[in-house]
TORSE-381707 format. One line per field, with one value per residue (C-alpha): chain; residue number from 0; x, y, z. Coordinates in nm, 3 decimals, always signed. Layout:
chain <- c(A / ...)
resi <- c(NUM / ...)
X <- c(X / ...)
Y <- c(Y / ...)
Z <- c(Z / ...)
//
This chain:
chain <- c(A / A / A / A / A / A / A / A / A / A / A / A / A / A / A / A / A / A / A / A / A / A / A / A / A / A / A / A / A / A / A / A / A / A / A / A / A / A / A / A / A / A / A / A / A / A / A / A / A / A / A / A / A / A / A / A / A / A / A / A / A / A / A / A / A / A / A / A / A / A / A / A / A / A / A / A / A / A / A / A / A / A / A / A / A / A / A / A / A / A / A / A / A / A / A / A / A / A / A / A / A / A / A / A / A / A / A / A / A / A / A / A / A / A / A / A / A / A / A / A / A / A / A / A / A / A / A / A / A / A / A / A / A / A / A / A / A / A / A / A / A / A / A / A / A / A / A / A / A / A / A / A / A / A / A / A / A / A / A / A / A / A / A / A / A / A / A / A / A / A / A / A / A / A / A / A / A / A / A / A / A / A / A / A / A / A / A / A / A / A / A / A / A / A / A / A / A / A / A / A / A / A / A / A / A / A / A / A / A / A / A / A / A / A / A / A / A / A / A / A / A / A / A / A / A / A / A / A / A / A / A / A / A / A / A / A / A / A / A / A / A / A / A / A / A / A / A / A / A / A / A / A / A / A / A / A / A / A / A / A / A / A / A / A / A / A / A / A / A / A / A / A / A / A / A / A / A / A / A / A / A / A / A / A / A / A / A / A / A / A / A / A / A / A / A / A / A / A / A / A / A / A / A / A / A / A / A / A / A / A / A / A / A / A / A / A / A / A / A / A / A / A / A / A / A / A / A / A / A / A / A / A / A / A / A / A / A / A / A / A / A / A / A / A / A / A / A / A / A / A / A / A / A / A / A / A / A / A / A / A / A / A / A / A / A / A)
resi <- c(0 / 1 / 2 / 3 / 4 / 5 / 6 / 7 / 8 / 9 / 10 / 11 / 12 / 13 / 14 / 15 / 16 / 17 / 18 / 19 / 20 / 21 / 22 / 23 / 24 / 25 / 26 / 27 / 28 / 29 / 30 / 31 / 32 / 33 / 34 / 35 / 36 / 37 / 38 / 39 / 40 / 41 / 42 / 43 / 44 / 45 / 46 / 47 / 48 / 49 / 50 / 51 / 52 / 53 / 54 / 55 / 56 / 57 / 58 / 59 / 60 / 61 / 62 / 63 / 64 / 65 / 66 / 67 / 68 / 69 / 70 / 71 / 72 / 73 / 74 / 75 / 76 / 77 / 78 / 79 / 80 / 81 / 82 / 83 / 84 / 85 / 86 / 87 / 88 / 89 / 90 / 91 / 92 / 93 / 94 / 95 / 96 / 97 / 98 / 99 / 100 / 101 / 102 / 103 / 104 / 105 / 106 / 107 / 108 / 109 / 110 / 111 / 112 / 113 / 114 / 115 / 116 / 117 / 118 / 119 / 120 / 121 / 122 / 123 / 124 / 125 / 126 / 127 / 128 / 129 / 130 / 131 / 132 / 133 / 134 / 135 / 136 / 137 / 138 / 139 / 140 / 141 / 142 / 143 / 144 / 145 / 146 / 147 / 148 / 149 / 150 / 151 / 152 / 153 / 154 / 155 / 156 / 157 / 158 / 159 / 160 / 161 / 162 / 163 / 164 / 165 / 166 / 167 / 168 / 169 / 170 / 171 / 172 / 173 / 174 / 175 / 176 / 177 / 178 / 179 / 180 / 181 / 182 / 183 / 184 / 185 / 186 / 187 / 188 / 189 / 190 / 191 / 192 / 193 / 194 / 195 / 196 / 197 / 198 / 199 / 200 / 201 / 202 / 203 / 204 / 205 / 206 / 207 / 208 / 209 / 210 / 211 / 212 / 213 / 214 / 215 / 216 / 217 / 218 / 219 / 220 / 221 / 222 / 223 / 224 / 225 / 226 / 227 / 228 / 229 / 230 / 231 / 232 / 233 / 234 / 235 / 236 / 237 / 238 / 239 / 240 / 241 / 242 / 243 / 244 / 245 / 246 / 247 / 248 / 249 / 250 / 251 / 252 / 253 / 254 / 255 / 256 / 257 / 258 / 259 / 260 / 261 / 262 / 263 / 264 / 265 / 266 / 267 / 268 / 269 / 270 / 271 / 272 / 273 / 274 / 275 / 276 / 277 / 278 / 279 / 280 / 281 / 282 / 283 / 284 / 285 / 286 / 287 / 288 / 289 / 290 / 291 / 292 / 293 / 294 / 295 / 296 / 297 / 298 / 299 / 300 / 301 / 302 / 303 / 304 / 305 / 306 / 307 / 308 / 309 / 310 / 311 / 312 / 313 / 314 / 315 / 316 / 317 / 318 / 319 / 320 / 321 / 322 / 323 / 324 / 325 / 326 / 327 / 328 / 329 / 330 / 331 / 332 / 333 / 334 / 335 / 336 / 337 / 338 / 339 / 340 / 341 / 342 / 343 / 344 / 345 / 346 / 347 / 348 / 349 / 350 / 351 / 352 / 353 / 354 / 355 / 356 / 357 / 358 / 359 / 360 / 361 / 362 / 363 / 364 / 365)
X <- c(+0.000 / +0.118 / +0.093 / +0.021 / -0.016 / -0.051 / -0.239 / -0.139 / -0.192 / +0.151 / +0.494 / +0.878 / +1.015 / +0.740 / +0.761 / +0.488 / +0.329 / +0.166 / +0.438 / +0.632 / +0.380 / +0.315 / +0.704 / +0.783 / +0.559 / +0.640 / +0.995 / +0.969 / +0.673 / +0.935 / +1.127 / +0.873 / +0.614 / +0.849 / +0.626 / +0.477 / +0.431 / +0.277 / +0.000 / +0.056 / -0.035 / +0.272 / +0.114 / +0.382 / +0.468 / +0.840 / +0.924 / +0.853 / +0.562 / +0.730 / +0.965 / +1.099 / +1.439 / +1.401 / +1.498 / +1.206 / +0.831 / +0.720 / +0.622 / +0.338 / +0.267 / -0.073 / -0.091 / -0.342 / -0.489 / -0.408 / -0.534 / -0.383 / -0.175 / -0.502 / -0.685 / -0.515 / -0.734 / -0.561 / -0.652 / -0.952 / -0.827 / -0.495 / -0.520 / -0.782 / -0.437 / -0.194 / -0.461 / -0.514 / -0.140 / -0.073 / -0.385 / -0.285 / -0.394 / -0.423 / -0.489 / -0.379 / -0.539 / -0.416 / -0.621 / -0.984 / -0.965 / -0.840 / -0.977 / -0.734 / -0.791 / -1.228 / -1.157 / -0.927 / -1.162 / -1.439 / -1.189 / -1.033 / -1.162 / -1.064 / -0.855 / -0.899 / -0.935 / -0.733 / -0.766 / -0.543 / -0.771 / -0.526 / -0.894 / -0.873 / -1.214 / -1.311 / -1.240 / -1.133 / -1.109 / -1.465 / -1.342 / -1.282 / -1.675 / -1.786 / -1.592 / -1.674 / -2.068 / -2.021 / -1.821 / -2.027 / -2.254 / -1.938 / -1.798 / -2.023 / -1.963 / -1.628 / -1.631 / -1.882 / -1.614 / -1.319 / -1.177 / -0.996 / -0.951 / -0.596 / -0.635 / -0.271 / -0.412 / -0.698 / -0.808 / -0.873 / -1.013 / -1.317 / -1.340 / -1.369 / -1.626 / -1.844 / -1.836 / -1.826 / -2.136 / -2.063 / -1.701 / -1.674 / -1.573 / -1.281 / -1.094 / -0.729 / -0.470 / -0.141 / +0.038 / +0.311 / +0.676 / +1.014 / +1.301 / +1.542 / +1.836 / +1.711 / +1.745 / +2.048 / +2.268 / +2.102 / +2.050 / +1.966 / +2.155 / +2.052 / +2.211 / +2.429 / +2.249 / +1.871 / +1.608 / +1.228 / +1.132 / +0.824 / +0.820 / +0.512 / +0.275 / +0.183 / -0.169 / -0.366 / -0.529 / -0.135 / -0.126 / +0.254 / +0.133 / +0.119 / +0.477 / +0.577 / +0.397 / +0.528 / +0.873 / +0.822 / +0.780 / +1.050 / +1.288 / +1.216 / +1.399 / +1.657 / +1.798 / +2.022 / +1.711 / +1.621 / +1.368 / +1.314 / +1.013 / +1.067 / +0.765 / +0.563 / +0.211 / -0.051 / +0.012 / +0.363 / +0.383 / +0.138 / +0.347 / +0.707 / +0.508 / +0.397 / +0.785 / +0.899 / +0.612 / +0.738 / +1.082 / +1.246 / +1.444 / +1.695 / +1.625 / +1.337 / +1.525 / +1.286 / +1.349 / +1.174 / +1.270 / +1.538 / +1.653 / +1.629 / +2.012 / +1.930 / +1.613 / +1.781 / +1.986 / +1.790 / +1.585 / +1.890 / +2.034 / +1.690 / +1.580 / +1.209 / +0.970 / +0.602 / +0.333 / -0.007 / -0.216 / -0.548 / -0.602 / -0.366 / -0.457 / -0.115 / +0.181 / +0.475 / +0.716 / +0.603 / +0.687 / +1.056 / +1.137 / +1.007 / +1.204 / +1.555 / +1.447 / +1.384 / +1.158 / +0.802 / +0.540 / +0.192 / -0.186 / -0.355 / -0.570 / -0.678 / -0.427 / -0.140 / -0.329 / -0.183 / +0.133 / +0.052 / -0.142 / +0.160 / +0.374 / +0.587 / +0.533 / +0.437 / +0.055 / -0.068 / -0.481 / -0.663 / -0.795 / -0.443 / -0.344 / -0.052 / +0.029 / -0.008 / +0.201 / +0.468 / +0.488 / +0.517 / +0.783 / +1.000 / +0.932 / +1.078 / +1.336 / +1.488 / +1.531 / +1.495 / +1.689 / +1.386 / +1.118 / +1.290 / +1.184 / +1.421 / +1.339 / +1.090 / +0.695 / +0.438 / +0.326 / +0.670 / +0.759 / +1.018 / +0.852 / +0.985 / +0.755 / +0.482 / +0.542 / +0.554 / +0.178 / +0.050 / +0.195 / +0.051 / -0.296 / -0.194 / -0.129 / -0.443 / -0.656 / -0.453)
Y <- c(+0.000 / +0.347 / +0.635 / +0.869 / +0.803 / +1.131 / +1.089 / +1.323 / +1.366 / +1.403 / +1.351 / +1.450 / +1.398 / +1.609 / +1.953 / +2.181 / +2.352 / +2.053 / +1.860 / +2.029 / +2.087 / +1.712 / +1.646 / +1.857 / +1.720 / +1.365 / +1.369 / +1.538 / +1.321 / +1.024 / +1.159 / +1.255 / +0.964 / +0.646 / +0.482 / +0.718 / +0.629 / +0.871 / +0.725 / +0.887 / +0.833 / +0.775 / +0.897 / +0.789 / +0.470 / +0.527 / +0.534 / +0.269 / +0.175 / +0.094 / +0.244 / +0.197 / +0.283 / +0.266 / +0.645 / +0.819 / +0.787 / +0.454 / +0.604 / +0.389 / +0.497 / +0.451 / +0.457 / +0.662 / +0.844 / +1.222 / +1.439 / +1.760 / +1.715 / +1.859 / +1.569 / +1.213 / +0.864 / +0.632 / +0.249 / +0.225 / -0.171 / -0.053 / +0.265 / +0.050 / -0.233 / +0.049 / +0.197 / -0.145 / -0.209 / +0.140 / +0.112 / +0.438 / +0.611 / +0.969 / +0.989 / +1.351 / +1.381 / +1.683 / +1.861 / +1.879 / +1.964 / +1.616 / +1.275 / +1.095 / +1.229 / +1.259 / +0.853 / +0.776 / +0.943 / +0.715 / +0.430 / +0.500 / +0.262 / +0.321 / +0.578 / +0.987 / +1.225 / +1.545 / +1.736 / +1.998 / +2.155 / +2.315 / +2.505 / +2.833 / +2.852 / +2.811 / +2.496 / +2.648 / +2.349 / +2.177 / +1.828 / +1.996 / +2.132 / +1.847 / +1.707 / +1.956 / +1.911 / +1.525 / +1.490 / +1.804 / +1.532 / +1.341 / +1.651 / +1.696 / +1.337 / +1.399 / +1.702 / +1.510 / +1.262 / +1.456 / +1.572 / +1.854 / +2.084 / +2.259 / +2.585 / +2.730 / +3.075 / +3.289 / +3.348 / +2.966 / +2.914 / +3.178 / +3.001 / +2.659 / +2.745 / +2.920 / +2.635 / +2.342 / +2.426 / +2.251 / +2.310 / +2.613 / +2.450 / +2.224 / +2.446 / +2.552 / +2.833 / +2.649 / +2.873 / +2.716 / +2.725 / +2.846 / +2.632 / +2.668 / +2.646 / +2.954 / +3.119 / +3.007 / +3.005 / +3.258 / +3.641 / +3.768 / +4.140 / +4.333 / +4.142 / +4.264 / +4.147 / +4.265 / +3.972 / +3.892 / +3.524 / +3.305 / +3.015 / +2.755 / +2.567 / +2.701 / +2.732 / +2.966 / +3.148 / +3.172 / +3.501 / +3.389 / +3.503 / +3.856 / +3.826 / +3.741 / +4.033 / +4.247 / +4.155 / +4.189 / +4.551 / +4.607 / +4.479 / +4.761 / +4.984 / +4.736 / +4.548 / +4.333 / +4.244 / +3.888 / +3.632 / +3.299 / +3.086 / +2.804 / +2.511 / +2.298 / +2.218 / +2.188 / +2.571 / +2.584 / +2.481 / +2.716 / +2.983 / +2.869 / +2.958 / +3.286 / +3.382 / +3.266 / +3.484 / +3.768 / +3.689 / +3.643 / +3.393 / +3.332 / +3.618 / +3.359 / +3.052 / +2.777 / +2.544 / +2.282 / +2.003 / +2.246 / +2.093 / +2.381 / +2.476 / +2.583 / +2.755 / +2.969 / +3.048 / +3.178 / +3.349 / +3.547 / +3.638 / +3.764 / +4.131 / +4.079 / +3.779 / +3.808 / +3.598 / +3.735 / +3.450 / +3.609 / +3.245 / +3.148 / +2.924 / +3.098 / +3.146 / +2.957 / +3.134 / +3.433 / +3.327 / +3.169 / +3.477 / +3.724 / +3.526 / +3.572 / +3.950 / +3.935 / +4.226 / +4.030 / +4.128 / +3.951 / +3.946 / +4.219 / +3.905 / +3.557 / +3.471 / +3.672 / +4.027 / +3.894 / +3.948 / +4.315 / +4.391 / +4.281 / +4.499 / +4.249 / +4.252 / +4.507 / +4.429 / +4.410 / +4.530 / +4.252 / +4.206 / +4.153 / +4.416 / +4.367 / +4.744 / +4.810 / +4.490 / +4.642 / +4.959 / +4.816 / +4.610 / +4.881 / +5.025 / +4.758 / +4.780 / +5.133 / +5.074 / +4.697 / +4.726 / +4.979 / +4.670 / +4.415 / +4.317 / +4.257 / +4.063 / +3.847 / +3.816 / +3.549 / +3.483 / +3.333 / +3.041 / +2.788 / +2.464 / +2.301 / +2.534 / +2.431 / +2.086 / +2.110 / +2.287 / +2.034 / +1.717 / +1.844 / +1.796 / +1.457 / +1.370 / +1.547 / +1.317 / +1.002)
Z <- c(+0.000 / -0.101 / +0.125 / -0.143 / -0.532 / -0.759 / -1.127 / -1.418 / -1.748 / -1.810 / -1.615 / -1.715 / -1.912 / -2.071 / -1.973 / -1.820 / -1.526 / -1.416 / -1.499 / -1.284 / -0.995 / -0.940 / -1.014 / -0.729 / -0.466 / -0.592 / -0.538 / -0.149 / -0.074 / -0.132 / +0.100 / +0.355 / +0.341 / +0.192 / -0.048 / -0.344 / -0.696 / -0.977 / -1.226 / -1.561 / -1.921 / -2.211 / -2.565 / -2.765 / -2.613 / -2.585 / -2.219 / -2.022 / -1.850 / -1.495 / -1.323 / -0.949 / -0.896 / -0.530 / -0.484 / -0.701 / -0.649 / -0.826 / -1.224 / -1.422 / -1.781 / -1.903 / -2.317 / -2.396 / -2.706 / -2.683 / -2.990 / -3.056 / -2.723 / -2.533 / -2.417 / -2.289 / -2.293 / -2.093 / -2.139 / -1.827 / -1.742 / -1.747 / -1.491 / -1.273 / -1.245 / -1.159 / -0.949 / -0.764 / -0.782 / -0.573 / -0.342 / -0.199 / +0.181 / -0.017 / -0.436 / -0.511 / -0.818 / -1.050 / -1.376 / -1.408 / -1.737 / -1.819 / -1.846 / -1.624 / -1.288 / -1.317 / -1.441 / -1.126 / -0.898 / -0.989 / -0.936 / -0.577 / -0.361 / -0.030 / -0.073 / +0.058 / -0.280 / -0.308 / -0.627 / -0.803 / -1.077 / -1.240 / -1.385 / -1.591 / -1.648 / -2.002 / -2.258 / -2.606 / -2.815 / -2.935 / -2.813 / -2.486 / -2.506 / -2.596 / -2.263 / -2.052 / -2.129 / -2.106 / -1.764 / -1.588 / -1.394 / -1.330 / -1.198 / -0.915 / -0.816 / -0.771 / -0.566 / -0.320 / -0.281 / -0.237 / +0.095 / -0.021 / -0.310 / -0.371 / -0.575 / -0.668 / -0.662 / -0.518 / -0.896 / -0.938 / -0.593 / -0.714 / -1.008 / -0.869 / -0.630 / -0.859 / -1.143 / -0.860 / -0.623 / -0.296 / -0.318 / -0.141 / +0.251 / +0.090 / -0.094 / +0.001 / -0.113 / -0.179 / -0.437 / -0.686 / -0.625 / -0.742 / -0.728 / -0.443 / -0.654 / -0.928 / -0.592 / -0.475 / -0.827 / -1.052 / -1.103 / -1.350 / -1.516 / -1.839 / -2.151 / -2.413 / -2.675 / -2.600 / -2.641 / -2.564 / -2.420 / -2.404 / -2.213 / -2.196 / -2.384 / -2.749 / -2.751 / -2.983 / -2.647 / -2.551 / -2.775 / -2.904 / -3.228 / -3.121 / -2.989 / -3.283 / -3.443 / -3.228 / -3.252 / -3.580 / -3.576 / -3.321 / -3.499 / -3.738 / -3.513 / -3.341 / -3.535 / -3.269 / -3.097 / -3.091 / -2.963 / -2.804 / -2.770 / -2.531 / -2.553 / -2.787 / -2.826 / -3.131 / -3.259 / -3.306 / -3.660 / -3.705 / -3.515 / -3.706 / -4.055 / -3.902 / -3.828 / -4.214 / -4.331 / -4.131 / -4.297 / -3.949 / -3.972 / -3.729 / -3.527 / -3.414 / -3.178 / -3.130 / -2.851 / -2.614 / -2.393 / -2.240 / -1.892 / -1.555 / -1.548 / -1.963 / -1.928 / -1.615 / -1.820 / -2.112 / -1.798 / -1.646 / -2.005 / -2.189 / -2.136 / -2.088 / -2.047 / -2.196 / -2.110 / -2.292 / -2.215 / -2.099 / -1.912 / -1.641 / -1.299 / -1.157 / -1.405 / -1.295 / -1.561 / -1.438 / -1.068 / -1.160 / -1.369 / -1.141 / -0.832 / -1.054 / -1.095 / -1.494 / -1.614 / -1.619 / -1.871 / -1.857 / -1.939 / -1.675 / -1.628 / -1.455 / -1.195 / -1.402 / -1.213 / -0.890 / -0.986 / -1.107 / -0.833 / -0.571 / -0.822 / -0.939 / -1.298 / -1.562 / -1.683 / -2.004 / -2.033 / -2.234 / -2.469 / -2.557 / -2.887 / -3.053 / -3.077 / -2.724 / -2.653 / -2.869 / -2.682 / -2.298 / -2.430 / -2.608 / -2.282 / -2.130 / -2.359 / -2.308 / -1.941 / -1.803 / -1.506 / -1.387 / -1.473 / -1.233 / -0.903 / -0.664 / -0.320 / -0.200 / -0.178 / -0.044 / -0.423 / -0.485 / -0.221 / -0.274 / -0.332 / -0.013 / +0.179 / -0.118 / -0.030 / +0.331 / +0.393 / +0.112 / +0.318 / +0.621 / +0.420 / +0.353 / +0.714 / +0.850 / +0.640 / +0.709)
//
């Protein structure tokens, strides 16, 4: 028997906030509660579908069908066997918008529910409406059975209660984290060469487009300027065609599956970060670039206003216009050093201290 088993969509090696989140708590709950094991799903069918190494949480891969990268199907027989096979005391399940926690939360036997959302509010994609409409009786089952809800910012916590009546009493604040060691090994001070960065998942609601766009027109007047986009995701062919039409070239680097020590890196030497997404649950780029002190742009909107409103990035009103983008980054530009936030704030907590008030969850339910 497990102590605690998390469910995913996805798990590194792929890369994303959620990723990341459940990665985290994974690896420190192996430490703090001994035996942990994460129930995942493998699209491709390249990695394998067991792991125990005896020094990371257990992994099990579910193949499942994922279109467009959006929406995972794991195999039901084979998540009820890894399911049975963990029989875990707590099932942290993580992403509402997803099929494999609502499926593993109609599976958990004996087991006490926690559940990450990870919900932004609105489903873009017409599979995902079709989803959402489908599952919305099987939503309210769920958050009957679960003991506690985990919201990663005030912004989702309204959100959750509003869409999820009956929700209201089990939800808790337990924000995101930054790495220890981006605190420890990493500053960041105004580059040579000026450059804009995106990090994250390209979406079509992402607004990378406008970036583009935008960077587009700067270069107009800058010619040294340069940009990177950091991610993948079912729009970035779509984006790369966008950038040859523009006749950018290599002013445009393209790059994903970058490890932490790399995308620090790229943090600490870029001039600005933008994140237009008008639809964020919290905005972990914006909280690791903010914690290294890189001038932060985002969406004025979703749980991206927190950081504006605790003045630690620059906002951007939405709906998101590509000419207004371009100005508050050439503002940016002329003086970055004046855009970075230097210090520390309660939105931005290492994720042993994330860790820590979610395992004392754990233990109050076990």
């Amino acid at each position: 028997m497990d102590t605690v088993c998390f469910v995913s969509p996805r798990y590194p090696p792929y890369i994303g906030g959620v990723e990341t989140h459940v990665s985290e708590l994974a690896t420190r709950a192996k430490v703090r509660f001994g035996r942990v094991s994460v129930i995942t799903t493998d699209p491709i069918g390249h990695l394998p579908a067991f792991e125990d190494d005896g020094v990371h949480p257990r992994i099990y891969r579910v193949r499942s069908f994922a279109p467009r990268e959006n929406y995972h199907f794991p195999s039901p027989a084979r998540l009820y066997r890894c399911l049975r096979d963990s029989n875990p005391r707590i099932l942290h399940l993580h992403s509402l918008h997803d099929i494999p926690a609502p499926l593993a939360a109609m599976m958990k036997g004996n087991s006490s529910l926690v559940l990450t959302p990870h919900f932004h509010g609105r489903i873009y994609s017409r599979l995902g409406g079709i989803f959402s409409a489908a599952y919305r009786s099987l939503l309210r089952k769920i958050i009957y059975r679960v003991s506690a809800l985990v919201c990663v910012s005030r912004f989702e916590a309204r959100l959750v209660a509003e869409a999820l009546p009956g929700s209201e009493e089990k939800i808790q604040v337990i924000p995101n984290g930054v790495d220890e060691d981006l605190l420890q090994n990493y500053s960041w001070q105004q580059p040579d060469v000026p450059r804009i960065l995106y990090v994250g998942r390209l979406e079509r609601y992402k607004n990378v487009d406008k970036i583009i766009r935008a960077f587009a027109a700067l270069r107009a007047g800058n010619a040294r300027l340069r940009l990177a986009v950091v991610g993948k995701g079912p729009y970035k062919e779509e984006l790369r065609g966008l950038a040859r039409d523009l006749q950018l070239g290599e002013e445009v680097m393209w790059l994903e599956g970058v490890d932490k020590a790399e995308l620090s890196e790229l943090y600490c030497s870029s001039s600005v970060v933008v994140l237009p997404s008008e639809l964020e649950a919290f905005g972990l780029v914006a909280a690791e670039a903010i914690s290294l002190g890189v001038p932060t742009l985002v969406a004025n909107s979703s749980a991206l206003s927190e950081f504006v409103e605790a003045g630690l990035a620059s906002g951007l009103e939405v709906p998101i216009g590509e000419d207004d983008l371009m100005k508050k980054i050439s503002e940016v530009l002329v003086n970055p050093d004046s855009h970075s936030f230097r210090g520390r704030h309660k939105l931005i907590q290492p994720w042993r201290d994330v860790a820590d008030k979610t395992f004392r969850l754990y233990e109050s339910l076990l």
